[in-house]
C-alpha positions in Angstrom: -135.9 -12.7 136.6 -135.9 -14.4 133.0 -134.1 -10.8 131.7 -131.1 -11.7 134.3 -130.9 -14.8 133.3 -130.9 -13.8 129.8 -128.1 -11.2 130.6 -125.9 -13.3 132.5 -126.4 -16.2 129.3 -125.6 -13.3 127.1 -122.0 -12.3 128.7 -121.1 -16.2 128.8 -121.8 -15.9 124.6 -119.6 -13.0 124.5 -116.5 -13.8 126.2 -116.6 -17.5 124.6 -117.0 -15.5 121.3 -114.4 -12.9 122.1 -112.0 -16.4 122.6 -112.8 -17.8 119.4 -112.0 -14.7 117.4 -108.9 -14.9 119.0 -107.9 -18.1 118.1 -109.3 -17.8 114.7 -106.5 -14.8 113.9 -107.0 -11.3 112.7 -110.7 -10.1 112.5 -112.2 -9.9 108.9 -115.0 -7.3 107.7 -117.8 -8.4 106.2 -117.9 -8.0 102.4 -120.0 -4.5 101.6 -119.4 -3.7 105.5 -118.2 0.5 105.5 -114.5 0.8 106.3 -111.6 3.2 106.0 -110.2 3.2 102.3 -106.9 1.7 102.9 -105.6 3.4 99.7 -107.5 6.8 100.8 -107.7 6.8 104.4 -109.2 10.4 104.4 -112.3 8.6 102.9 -114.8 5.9 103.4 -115.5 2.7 101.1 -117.4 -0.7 101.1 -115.1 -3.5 102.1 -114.6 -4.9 98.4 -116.9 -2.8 96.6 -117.1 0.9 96.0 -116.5 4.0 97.7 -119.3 5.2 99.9 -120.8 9.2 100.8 -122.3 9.7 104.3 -124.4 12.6 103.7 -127.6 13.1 106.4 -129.1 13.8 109.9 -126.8 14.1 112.4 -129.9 13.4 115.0 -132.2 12.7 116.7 -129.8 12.2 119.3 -132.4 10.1 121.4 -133.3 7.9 118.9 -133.3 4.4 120.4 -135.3 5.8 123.1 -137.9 8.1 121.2 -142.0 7.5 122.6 -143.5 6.1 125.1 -141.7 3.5 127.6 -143.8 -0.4 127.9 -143.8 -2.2 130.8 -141.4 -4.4 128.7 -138.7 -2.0 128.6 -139.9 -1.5 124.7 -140.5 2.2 123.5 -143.8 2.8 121.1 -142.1 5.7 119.0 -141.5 6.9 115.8 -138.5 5.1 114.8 -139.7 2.8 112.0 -141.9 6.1 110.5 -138.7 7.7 110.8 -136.1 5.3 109.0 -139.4 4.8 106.2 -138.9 8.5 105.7 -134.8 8.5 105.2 -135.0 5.1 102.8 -138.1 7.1 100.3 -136.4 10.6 100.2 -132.7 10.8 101.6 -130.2 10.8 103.7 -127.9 8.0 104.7 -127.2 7.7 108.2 -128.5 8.5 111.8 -126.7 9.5 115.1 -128.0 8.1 118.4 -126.7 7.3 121.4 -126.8 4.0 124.0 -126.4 5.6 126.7 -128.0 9.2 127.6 -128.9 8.8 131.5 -126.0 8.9 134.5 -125.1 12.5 133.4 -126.2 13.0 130.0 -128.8 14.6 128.1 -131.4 11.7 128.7 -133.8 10.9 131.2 -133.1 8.5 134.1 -134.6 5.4 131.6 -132.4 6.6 128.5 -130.7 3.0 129.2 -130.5 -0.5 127.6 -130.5 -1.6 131.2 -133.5 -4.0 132.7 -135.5 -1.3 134.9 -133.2 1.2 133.4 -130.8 -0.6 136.5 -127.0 -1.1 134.9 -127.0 -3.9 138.1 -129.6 -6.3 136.4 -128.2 -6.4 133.2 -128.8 -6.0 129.4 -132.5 -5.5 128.3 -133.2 -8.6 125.7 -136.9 -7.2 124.7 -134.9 -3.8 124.2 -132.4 -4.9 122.0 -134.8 -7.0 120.0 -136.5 -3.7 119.2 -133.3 -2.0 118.1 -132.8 -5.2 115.9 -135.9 -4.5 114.5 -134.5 -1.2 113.7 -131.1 -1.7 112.8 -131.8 -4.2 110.1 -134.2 -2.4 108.5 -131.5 0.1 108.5 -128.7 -1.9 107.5 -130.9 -3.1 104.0 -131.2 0.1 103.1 -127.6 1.5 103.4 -128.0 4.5 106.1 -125.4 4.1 108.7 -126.0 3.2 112.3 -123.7 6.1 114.1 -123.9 4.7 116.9 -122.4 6.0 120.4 -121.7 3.9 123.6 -121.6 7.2 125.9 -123.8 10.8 125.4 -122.0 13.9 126.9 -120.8 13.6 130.6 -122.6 10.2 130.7 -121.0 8.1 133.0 -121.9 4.4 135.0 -118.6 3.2 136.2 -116.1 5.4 138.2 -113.1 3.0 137.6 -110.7 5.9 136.6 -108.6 5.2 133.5 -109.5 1.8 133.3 -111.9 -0.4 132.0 -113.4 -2.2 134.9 -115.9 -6.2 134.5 -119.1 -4.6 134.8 -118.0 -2.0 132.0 -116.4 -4.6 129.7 -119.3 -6.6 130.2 -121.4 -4.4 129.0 -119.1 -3.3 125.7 -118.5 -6.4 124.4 -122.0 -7.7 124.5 -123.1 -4.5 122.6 -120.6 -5.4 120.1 -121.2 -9.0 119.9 -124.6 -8.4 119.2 -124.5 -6.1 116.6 -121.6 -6.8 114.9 -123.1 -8.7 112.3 -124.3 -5.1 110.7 -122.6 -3.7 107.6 -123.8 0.3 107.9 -122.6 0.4 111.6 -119.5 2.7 112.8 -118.6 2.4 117.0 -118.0 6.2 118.5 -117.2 6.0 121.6 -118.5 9.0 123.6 -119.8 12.1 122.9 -117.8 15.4 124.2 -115.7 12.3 125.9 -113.5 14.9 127.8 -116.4 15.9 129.7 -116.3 12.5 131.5 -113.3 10.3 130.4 -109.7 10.7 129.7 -107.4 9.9 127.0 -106.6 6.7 128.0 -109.8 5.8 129.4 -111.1 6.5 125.9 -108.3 4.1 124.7 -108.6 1.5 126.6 -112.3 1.8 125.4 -111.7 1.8 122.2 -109.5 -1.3 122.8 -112.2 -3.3 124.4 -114.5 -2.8 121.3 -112.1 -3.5 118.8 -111.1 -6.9 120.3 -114.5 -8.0 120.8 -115.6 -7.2 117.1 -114.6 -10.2 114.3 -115.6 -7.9 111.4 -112.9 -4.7 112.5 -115.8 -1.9 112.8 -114.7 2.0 112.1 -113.6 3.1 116.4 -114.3 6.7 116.7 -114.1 9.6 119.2 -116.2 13.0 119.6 -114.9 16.1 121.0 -115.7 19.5 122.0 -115.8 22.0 119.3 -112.2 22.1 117.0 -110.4 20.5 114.3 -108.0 18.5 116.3 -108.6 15.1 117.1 -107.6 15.1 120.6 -108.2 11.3 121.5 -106.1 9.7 118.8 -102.7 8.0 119.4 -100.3 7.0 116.9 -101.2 2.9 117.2 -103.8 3.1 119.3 -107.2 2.1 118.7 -108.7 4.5 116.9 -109.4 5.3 113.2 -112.3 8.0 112.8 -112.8 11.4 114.1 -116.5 12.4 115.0 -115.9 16.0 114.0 -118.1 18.6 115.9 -117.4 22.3 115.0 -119.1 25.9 116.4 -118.6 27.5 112.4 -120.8 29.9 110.6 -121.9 28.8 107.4 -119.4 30.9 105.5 -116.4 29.1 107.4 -117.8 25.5 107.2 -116.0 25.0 104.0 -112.4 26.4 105.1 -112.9 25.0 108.5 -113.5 21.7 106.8 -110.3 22.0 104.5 -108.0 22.1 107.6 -109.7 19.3 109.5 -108.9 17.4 106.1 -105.4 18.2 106.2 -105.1 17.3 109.9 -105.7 14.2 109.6 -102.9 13.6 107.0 -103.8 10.2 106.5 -103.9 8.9 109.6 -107.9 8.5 110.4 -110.5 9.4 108.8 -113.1 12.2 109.7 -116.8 12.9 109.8 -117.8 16.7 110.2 -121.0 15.3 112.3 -121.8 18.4 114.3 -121.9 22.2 113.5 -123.6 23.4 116.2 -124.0 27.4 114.7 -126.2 27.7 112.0 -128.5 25.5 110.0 -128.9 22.0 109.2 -128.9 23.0 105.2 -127.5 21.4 102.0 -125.6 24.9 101.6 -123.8 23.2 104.4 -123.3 19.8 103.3 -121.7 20.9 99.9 -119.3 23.5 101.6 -118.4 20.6 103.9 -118.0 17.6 100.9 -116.1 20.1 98.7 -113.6 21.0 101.9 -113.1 17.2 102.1 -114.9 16.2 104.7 -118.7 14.3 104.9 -121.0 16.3 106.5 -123.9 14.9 109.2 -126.4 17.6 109.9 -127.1 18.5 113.5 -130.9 19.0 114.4 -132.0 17.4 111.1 -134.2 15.2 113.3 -136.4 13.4 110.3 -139.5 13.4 111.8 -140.1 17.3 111.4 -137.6 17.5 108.3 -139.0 19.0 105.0 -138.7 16.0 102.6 -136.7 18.9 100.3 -133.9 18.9 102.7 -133.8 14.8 103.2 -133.8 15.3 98.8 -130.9 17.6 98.5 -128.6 15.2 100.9 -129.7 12.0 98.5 -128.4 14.7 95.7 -125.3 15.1 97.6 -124.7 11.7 97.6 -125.1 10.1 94.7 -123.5 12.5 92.9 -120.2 11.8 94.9 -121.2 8.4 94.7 -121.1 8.3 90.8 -117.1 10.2 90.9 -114.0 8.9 91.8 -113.5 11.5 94.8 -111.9 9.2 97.2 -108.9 10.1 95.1 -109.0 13.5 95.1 -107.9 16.4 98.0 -109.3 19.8 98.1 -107.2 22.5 95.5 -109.1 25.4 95.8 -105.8 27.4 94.2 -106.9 25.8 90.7 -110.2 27.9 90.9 -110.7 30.5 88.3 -113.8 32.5 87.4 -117.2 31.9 89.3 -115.7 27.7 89.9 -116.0 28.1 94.1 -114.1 25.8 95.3 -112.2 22.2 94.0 -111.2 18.8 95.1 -108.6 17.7 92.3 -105.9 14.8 91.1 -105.0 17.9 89.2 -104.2 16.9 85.2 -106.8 13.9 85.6 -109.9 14.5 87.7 -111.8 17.2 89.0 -114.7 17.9 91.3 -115.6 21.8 90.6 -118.5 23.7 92.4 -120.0 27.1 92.2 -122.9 28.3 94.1 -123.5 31.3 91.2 -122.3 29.6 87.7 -123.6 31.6 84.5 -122.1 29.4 81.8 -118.6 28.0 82.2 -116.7 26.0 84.9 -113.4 27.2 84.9 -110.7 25.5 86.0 -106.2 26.4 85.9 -103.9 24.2 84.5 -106.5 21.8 82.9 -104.3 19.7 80.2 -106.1 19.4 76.5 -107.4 16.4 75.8 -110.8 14.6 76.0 -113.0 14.9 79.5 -115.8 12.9 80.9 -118.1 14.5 83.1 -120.8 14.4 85.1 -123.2 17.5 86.0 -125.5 18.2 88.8 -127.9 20.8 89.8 -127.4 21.4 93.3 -131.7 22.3 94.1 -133.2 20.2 91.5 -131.0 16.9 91.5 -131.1 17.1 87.3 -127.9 15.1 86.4 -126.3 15.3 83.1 -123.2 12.9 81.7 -121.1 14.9 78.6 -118.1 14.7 76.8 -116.0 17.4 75.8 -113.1 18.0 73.9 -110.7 20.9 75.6 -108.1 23.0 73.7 -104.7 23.6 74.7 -105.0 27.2 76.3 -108.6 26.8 77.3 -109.9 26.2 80.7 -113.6 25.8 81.2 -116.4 23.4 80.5 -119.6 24.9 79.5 -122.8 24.0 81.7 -125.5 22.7 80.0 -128.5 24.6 79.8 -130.8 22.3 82.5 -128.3 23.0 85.1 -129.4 26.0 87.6 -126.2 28.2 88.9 -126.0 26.1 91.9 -124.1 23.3 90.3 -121.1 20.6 90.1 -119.1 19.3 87.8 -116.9 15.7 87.6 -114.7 16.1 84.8 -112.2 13.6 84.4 -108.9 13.1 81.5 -109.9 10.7 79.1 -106.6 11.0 77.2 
């Protein structure tokens, strides 16, 4: 009885809170909360601080209800073992859904619900745990993906609108956990399995205007690059990208999914669901433009090697200016892969099979600072070098394996 009271308390908060942002004007993000770059859109960065990489496990899917249900509506999992794992050796985000019962890929008490029961009410003792979880989390910098709806999951049959019980439930979600700075909203998973267009709107719209800090809204799809969902001025700004692609197509796959979105949102490749979950993958995905989550990367049973090389991944991007730069794979020359270029000033390069130099077309003379990684190892190595009218490659230092990167940027 205490729980309903609790839930009913709870939506009294919210839509009192939902009226005083209102009259307070314009929502505000938090400062170091992730947001789109306004000046990039294709790319993420920390509300007045630095650009940021997502790089990590795109699962476990069931992560908020992982173990063993308690009378309490508590679960006695592996979560914090999990998380402990990420913040030693890598990766920077996890993707989890709230709801995964009523048609999706959960059991019947994959629910925040008191007795799993949408009719009672949010479950306080539940979302205390998730607290628990979140903020420990949220210190660290891995981003809470987090999804109201699993694929075909579905509680309220209200057609294309959002119905009380529905935007009850929303925006006490939101209100509760708005406060976090590593948190992006999606709303459903495969959402044209269960809801339409504008049922995904009007959604979208419920979330936004109950969050103060102006969260990331994002959608998921069935397999493709098109980002079905979004509406010129609608609610929307991030594409939760899942793709069926082979390995070898990840990285051109990627490249048009960047150019799709021609500034308009930004994108997450946060499913390829053929092949797998490798750093192979996550570099052909970064150097197409896009981040890459890794489907079936679950943590608990994920070599720490793996959880390394997406740590790599990351703060090598991290330590470049690549929220400036598009993908220009025309200005590769030699054994150079692939590019992401503000050609004549900064370049990310990449070859999987580098004997000794980087080349790069068109590179104007002058002085170049860069930044080298070794894809397997993680060695990083900062150089200068002085380039020669008619020359076109930077030499790779002898520490650095043949699957490598290089950040060389115009000093003059």
């Amino acid at each position: 009885m205490l729980k309903r009271y609790l839930s009913t308390w709870c939506a009294v908060i919210v839509i009192t809170a939902s009226i005083a942002v209102e009259e307070r004007g314009l929502p505000e993000p938090l400062r170091g909360q992730i947001v789109v770059d306004p000046h990039h859109p294709e790319w993420l960065r920390r509300h007045e601080g630095p650009p940021v990489f997502i790089c990590g496990p795109g699962d476990p899917e069931g992560f908020l209800y992982r173990g063993t249900r308690l009378q309490d509506g508590t679960r006695k999992g592996d979560q914090l073992q999990i998380i402990r794992k990420m913040i030693q050796h890598g990766g920077n985000c996890l993707y989890m859904q709230i709801i995964r019962s009523h048609g999706g890929d959960g059991s019947p008490d994959h629910n925040p619900f008191v007795d799993s029961n949408p009719s009672q009410g949010l479950d306080e003792e539940l979302l205390n745990q998730w607290e628990q979880w979140f903020n420990l989390m949220d210190q660290h910098g891995i981003l809470i993906y987090l999804f109201f709806y699993d694929d075909s999951a579905r509680i309220w049959n209200t057609g294309d609108n959002v119905g009380p019980d529905e935007k009850r439930f929303l925006q006490t979600i939101v209100q509760r956990f708005h406060h976090y700075k590593n948190l992006v909203w999606i709303v459903a998973e495969e959402s044209e399995e269960a809801y339409s267009t504008e049922r995904v709107q009007n959604i979208a719209r419920t979330i936004r205007e109950a969050d103060p800090h102006d969260h990331i809204v994002g959608n998921h799809h069935h397999s493709g690059t098109t980002f079905k969902s979004w509406k010129q001025g609608g609610y929307l700004n991030h594409f939760a990208m899942q793709l069926e692609a082979e390995v070898k197509n990840v990285h051109s796959k990627a490249v048009e999914a960047f150019g799709s979105s021609k500034g308009r949102y930004q994108t997450i490749y946060s499913e390829n669901t053929k092949g797998e979950p490798t750093a192979l993958y996550a570099w052909r995905c970064a150097m197409g433009g896009l981040m890459p989550m890794l489907l079936e990367m679950d943590v608990a049973n994920t070599p720490v090697e793996e959880l390394k090389r997406c740590r790599i991944l990351q703060h090598f991007f991290e330590r470049t200016n690549f929220n400036t730069l598009i993908p220009h794979d025309e200005l590769a020359l030699g054994e150079t892969k692939w590019l992401l270029a503000n050609p004549g000033e900064s370049y990310i390069a990449y070859s999987e099979n580098l004997s000794q130099i980087m080349d790069i077309a068109n590179i104007p003379p002058g002085n170049y600072h860069m930044e080298w990684v070794d894809c397997e190892s993680g060695i990083m190595i900062r150089e200068y070098q002085l380039i020669h009218s008619g020359h076109t490659g930077f030499k790779k230092p002898n520490l650095i394996g043949k699957w490598c990167a290089l950040w060389a940027e115009w000093q003059q």
